[in-house]
DSSP file (Angstrom, degrees, kcal/mol; ACC not computed):
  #  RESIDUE AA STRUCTURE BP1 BP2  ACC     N-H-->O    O-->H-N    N-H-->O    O-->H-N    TCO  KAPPA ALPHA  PHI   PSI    X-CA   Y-CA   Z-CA
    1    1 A X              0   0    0      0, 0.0     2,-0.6     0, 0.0     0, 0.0   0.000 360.0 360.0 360.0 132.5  105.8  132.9   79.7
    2    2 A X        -     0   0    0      0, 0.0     2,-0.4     0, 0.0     3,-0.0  -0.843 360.0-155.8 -80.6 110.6  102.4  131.8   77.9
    3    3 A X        -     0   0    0     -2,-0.6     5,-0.1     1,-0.0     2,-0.0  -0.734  24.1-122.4 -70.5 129.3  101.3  128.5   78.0
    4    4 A X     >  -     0   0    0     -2,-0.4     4,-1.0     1,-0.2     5,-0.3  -0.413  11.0-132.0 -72.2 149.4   99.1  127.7   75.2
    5    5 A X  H >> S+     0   0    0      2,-0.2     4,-4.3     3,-0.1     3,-1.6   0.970 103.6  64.9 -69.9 -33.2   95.6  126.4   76.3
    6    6 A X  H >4 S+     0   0    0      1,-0.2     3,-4.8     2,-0.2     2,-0.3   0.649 105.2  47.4 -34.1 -84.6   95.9  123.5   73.7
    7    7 A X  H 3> S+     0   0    0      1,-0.3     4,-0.7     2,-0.2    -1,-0.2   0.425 113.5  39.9 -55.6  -5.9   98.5  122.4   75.7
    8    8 A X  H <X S+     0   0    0     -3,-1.6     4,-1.3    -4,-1.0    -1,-0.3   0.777 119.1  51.0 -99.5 -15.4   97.0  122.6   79.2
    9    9 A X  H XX S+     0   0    0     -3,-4.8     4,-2.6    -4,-4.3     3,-1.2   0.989 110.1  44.7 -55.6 -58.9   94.0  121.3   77.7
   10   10 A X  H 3> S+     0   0    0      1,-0.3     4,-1.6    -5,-0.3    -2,-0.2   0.805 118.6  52.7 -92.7 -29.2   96.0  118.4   76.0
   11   11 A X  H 3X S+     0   0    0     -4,-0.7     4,-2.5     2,-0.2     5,-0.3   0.768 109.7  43.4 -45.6 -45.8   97.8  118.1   79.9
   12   12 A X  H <X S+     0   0    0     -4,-1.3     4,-1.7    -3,-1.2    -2,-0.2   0.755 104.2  63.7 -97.4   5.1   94.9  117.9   81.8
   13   13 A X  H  X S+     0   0    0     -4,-2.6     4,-3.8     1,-0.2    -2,-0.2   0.888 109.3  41.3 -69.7 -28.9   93.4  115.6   79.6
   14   14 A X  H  X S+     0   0    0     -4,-1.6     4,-1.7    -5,-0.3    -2,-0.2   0.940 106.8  57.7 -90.5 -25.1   96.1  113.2   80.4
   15   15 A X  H  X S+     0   0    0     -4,-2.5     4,-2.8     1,-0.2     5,-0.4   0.987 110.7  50.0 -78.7 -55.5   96.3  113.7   83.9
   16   16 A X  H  X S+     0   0    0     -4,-1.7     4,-2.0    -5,-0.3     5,-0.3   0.959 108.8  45.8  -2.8 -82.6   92.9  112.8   83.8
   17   17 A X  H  X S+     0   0    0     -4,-3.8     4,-1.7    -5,-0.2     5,-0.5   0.950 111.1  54.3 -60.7 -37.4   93.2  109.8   81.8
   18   18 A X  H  X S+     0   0    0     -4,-1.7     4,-0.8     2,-0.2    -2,-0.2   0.825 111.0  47.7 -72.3 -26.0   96.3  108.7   84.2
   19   19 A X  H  X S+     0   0    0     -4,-2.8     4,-1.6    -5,-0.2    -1,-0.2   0.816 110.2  58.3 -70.2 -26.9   93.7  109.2   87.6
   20   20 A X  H  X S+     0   0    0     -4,-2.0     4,-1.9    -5,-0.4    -2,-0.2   0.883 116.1  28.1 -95.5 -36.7   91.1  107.1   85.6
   21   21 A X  H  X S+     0   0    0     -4,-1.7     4,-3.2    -5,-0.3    -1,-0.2   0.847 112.3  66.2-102.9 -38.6   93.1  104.2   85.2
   22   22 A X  H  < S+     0   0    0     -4,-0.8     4,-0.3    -5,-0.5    -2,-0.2   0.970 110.8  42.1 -15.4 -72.7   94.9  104.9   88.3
   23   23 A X  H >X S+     0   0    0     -4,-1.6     4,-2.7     2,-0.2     3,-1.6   0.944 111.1  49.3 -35.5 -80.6   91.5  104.2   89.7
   24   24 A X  H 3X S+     0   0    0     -4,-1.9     4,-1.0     1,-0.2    -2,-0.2   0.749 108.7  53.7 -56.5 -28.6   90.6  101.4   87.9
   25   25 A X  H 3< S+     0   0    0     -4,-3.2    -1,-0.2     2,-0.2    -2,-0.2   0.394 119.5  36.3 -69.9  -6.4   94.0   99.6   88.6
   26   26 A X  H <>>S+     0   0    0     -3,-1.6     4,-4.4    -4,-0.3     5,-0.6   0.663 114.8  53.8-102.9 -69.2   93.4  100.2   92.5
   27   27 A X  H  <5S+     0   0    0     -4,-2.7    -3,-0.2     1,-0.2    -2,-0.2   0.814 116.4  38.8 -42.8 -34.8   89.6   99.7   92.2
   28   28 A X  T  X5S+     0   0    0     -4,-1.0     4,-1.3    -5,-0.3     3,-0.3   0.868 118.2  51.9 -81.2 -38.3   90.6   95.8   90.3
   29   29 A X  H  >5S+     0   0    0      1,-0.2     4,-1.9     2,-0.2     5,-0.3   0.979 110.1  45.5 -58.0 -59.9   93.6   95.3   92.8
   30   30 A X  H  X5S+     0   0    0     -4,-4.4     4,-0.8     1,-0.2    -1,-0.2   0.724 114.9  49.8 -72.9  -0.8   91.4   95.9   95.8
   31   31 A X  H  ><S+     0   0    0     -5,-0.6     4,-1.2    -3,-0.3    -2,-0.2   0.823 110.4  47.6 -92.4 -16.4   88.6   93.5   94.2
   32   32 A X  H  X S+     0   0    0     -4,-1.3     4,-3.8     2,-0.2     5,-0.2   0.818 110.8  55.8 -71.4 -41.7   91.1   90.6   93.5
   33   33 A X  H  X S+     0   0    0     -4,-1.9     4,-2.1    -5,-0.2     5,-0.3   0.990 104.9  51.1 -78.9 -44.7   92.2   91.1   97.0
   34   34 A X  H  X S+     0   0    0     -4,-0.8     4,-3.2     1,-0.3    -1,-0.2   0.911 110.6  49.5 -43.8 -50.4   88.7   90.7   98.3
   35   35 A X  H  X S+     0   0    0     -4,-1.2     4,-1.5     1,-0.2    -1,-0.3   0.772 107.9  48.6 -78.8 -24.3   88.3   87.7   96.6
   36   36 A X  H  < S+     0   0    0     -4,-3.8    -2,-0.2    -3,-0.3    -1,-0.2   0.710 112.6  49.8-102.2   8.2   91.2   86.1   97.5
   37   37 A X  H  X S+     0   0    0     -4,-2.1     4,-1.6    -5,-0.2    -2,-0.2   0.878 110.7  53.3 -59.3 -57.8   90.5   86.9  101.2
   38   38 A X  H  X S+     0   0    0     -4,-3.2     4,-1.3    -5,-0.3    -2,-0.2   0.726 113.5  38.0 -59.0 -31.2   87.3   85.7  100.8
   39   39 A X  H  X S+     0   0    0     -4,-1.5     4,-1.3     2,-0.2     5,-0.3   0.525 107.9  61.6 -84.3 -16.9   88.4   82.3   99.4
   40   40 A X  H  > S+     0   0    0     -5,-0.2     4,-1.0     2,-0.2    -2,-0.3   0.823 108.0  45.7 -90.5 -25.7   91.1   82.1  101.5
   41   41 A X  H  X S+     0   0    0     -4,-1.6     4,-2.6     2,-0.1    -2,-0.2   0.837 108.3  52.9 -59.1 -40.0   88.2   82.2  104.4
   42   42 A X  H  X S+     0   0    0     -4,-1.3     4,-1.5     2,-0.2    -2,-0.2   0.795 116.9  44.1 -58.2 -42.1   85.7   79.5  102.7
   43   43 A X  H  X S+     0   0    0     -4,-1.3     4,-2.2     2,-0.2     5,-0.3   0.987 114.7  44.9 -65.5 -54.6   89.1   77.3  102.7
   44   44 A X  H  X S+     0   0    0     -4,-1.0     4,-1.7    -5,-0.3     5,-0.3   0.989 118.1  48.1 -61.4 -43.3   90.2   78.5  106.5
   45   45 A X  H  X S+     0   0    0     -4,-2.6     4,-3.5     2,-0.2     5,-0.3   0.996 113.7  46.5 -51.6 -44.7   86.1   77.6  107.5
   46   46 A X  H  X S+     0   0    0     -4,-1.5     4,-2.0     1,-0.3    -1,-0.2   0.965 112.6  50.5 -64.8 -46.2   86.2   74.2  105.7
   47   47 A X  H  < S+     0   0    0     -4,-2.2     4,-0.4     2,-0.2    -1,-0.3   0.403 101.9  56.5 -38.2 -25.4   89.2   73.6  107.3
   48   48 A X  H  X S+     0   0    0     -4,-1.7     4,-2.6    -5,-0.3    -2,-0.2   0.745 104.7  62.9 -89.1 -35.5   88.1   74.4  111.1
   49   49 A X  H  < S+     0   0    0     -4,-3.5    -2,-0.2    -5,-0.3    -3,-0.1   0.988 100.3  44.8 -71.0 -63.9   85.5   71.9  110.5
   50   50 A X  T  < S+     0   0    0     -4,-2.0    -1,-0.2    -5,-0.3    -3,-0.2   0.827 112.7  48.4 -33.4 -35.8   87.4   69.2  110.0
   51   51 A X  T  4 S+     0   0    0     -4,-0.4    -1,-0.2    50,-0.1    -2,-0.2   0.950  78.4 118.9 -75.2 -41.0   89.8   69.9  112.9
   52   52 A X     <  +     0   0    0     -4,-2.6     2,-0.4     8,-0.1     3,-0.1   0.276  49.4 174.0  -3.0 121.3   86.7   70.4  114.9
   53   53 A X        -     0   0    0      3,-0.2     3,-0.3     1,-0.2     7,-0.2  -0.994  49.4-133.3-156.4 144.7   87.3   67.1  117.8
   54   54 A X  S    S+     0   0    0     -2,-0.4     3,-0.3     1,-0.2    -1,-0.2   0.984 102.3  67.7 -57.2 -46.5   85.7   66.2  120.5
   55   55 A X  S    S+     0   0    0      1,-0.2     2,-0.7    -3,-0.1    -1,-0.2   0.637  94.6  53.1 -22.9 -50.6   89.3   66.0  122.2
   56   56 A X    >>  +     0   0    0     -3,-0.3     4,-1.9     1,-0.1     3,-1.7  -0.523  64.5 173.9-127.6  82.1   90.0   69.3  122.2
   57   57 A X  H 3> S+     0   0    0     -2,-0.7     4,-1.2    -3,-0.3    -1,-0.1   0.583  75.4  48.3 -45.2 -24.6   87.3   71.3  123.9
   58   58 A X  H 34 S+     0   0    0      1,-0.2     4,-0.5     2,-0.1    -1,-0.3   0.489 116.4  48.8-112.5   4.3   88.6   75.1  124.1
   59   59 A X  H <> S+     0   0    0     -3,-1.7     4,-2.7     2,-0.1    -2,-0.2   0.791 101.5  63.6 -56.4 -45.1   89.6   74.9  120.3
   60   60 A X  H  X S+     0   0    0     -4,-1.9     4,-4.7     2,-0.3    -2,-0.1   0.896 105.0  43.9 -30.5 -72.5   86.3   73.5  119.4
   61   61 A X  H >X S+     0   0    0     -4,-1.2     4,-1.7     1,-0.3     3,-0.5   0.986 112.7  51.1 -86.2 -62.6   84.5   76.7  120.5
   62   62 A X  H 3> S+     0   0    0     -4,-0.5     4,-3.1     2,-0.2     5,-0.4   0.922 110.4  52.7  -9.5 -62.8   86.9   78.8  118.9
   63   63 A X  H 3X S+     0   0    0     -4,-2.7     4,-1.8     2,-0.2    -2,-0.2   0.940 106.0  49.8 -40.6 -64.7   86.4   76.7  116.1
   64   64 A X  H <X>S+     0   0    0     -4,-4.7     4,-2.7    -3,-0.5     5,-0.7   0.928 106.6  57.5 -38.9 -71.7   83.0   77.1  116.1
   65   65 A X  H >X5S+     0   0    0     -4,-1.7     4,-2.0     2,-0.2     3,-0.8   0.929 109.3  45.8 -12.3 -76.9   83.3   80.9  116.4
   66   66 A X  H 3X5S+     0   0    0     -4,-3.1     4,-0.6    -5,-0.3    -2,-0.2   0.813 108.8  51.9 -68.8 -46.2   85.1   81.1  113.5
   67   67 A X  H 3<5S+     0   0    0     -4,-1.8    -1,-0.3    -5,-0.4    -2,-0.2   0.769 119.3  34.9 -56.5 -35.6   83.1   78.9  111.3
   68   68 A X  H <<5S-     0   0    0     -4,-2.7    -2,-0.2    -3,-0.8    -1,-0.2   0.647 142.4  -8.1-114.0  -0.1   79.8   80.7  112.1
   69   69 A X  H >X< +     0   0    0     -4,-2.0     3,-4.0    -5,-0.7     4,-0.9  -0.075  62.0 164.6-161.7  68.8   80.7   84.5  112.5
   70   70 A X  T 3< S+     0   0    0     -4,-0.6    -1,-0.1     1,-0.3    -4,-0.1  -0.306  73.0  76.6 -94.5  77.8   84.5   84.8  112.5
   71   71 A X  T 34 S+     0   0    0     -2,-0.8    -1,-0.3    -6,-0.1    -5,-0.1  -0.173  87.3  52.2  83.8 -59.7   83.6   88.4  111.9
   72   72 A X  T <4 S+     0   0    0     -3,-4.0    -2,-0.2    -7,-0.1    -6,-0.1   0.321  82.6 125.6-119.9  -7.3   82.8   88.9  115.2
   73   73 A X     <  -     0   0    0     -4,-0.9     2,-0.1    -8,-0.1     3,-0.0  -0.321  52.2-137.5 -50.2 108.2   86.4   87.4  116.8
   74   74 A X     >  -     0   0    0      1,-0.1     4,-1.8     4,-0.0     3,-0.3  -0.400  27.6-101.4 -77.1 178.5   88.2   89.8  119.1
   75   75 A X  H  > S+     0   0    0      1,-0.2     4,-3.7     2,-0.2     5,-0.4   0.972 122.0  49.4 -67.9 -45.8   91.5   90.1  118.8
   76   76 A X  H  > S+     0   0    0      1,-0.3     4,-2.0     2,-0.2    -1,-0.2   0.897 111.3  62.9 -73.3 -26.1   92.8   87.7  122.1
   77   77 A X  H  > S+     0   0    0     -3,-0.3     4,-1.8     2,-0.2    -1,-0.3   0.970 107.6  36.2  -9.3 -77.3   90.2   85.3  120.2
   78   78 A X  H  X S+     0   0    0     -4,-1.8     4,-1.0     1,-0.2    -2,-0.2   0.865 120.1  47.0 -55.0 -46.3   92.3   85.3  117.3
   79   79 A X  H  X S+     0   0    0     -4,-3.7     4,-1.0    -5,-0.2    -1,-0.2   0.887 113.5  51.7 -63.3 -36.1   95.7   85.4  119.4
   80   80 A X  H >X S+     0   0    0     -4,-2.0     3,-1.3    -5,-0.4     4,-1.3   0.982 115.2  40.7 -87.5 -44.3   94.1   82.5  121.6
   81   81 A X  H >X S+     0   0    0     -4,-1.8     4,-3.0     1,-0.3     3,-0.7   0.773 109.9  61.2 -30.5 -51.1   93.3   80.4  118.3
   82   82 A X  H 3< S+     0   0    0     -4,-1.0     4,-0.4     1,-0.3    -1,-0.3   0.687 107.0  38.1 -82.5 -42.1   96.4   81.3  117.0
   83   83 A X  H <X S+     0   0    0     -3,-1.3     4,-1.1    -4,-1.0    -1,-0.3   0.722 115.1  58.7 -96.9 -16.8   98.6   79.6  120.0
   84   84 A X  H <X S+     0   0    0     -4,-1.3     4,-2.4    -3,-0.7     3,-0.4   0.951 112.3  43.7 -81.7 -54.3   95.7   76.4  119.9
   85   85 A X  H  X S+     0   0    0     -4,-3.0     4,-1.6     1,-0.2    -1,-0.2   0.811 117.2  42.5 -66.0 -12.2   96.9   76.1  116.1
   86   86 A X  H  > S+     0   0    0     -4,-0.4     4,-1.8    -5,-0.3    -1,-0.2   0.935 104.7  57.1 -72.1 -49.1  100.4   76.4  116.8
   87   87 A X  H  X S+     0   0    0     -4,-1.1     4,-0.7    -3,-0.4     3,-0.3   0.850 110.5  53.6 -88.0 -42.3  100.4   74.2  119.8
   88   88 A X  H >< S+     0   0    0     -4,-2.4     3,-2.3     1,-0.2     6,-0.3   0.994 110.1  50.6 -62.3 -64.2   98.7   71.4  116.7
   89   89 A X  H 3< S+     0   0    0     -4,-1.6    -2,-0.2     1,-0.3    -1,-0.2   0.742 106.9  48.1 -36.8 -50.5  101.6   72.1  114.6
   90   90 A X  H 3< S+     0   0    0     -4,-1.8    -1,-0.3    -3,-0.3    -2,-0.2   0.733  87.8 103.8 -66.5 -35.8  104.1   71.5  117.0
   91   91 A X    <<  -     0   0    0     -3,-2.3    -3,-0.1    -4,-0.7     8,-0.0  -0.078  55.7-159.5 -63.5 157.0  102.8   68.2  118.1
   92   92 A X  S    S+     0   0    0      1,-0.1    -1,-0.2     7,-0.0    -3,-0.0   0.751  88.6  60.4-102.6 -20.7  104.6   65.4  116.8
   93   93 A X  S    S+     0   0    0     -5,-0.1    -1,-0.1    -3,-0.0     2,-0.1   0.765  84.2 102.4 -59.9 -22.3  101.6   63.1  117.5
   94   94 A X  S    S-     0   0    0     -6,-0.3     5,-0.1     2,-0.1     0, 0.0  -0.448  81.0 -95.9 -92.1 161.0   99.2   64.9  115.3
   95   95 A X        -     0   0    0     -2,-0.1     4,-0.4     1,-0.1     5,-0.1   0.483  23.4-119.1 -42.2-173.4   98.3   63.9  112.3
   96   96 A X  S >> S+     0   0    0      3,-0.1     4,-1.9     2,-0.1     3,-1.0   0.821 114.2  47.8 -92.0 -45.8  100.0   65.1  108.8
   97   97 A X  H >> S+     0   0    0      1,-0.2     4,-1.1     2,-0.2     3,-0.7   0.957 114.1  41.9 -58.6 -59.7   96.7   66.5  107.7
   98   98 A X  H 3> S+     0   0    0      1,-0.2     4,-2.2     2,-0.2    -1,-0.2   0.574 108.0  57.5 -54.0  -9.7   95.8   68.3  110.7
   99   99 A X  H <> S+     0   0    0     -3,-1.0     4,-2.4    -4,-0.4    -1,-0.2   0.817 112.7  46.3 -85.2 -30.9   99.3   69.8  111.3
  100  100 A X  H <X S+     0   0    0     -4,-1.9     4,-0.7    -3,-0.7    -2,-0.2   0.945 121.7  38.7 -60.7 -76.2   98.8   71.4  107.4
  101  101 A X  H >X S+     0   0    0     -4,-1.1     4,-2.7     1,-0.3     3,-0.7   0.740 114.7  46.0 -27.6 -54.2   95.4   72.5  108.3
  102  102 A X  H >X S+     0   0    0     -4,-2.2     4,-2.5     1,-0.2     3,-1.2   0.996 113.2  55.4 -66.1 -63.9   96.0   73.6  111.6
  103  103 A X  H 3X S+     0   0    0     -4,-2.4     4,-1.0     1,-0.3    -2,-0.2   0.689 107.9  53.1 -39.8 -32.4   99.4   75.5  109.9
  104  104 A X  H <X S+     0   0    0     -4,-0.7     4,-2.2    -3,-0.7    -1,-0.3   0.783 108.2  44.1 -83.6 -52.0   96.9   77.2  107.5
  105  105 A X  H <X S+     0   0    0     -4,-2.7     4,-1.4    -3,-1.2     5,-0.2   0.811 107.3  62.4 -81.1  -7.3   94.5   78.8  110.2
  106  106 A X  H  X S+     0   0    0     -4,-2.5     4,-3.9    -5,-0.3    -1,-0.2   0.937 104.8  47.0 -62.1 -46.1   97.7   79.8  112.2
  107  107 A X  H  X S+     0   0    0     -4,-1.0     4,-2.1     1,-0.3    -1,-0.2   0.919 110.7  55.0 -76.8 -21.4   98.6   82.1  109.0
  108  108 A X  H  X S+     0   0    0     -4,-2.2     4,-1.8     2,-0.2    -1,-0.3   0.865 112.7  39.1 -56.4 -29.9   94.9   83.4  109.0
  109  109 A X  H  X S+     0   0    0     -4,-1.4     4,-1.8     2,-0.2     5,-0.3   0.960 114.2  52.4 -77.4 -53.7   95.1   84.5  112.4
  110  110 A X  H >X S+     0   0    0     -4,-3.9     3,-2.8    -5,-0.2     4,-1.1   0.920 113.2  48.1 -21.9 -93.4   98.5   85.6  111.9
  111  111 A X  H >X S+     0   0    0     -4,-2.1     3,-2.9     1,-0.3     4,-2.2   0.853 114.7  42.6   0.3 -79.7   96.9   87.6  108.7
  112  112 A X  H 3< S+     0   0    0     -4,-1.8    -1,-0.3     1,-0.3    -2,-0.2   0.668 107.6  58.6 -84.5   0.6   93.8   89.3  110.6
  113  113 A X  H << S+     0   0    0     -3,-2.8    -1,-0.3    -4,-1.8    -2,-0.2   0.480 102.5  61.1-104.8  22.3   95.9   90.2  113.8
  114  114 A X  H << S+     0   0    0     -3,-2.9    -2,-0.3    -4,-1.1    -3,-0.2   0.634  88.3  84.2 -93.9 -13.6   98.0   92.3  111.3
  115  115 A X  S  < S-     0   0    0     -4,-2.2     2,-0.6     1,-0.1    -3,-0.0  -0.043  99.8 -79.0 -67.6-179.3   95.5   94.3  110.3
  116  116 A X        -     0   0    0      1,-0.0    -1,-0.1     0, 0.0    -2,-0.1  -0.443  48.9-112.6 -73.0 138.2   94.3   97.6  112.2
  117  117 A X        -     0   0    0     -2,-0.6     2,-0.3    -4,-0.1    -4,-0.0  -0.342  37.0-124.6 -67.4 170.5   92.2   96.7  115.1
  118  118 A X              0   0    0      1,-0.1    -1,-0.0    -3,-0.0    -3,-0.0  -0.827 360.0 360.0-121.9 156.1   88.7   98.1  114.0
  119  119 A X              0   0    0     -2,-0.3    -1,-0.1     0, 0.0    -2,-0.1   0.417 360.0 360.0 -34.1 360.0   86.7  101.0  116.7
């Protein structure tokens, strides 16, 4: 059986056209996701300063970390952060704002120790 070339022409044109927008629907999805990563860090940073307290010293520099390179956070960094915000959350003394905040950087850490650890 012959296939006619129109029609593998007029075939690969659309598989063609269906990879290019293929493409362009991955290539806008992973830029959307970037941006709301990225805003979703500027928040978690803005947020770490404010909890920032003299009061709670081994948060602090975590805190600190994260605010100027969190980037460079190894993972039991991120797990240790991760049980400091937790530990805020749980208190029944702390405040309503800090328990929100604190509740916020919990799910970041949460977040970046689901990704693949990196080489």
């Amino acid at each position: 059986m012959n296939i006619p070339e129109a029609i593998i022409c007029v075939l690969l044109t659309a598989m063609l056209a269906l990879t290019g927008t293929f493409i362009k629907i991955v290539w806008t999805h992973g830029d959307r996701i970037l941006k709301i990563e990225t805003f979703l860090s500027l928040v978690g940073q803005k947020f770490a300063s404010i909890l920032h307290s003299p009061h709670t010293p081994e948060l602090d520099a975590l805190l600190e970390i994260y605010i100027a390179r969190d980037h460079e956070m190894n993972r039991e960094q991120w797990k240790r952060l991760m049980e400091l915000c937790e530990h805020t959350v749980n208190d029944p003394l702390a405040d309503k704002e800090k328990v929100v905040m604190a509740g916020f950087l919990y799910a970041l850490c949460e977040h970046k120790l689901s990704l693949p650890e990196k080489p």
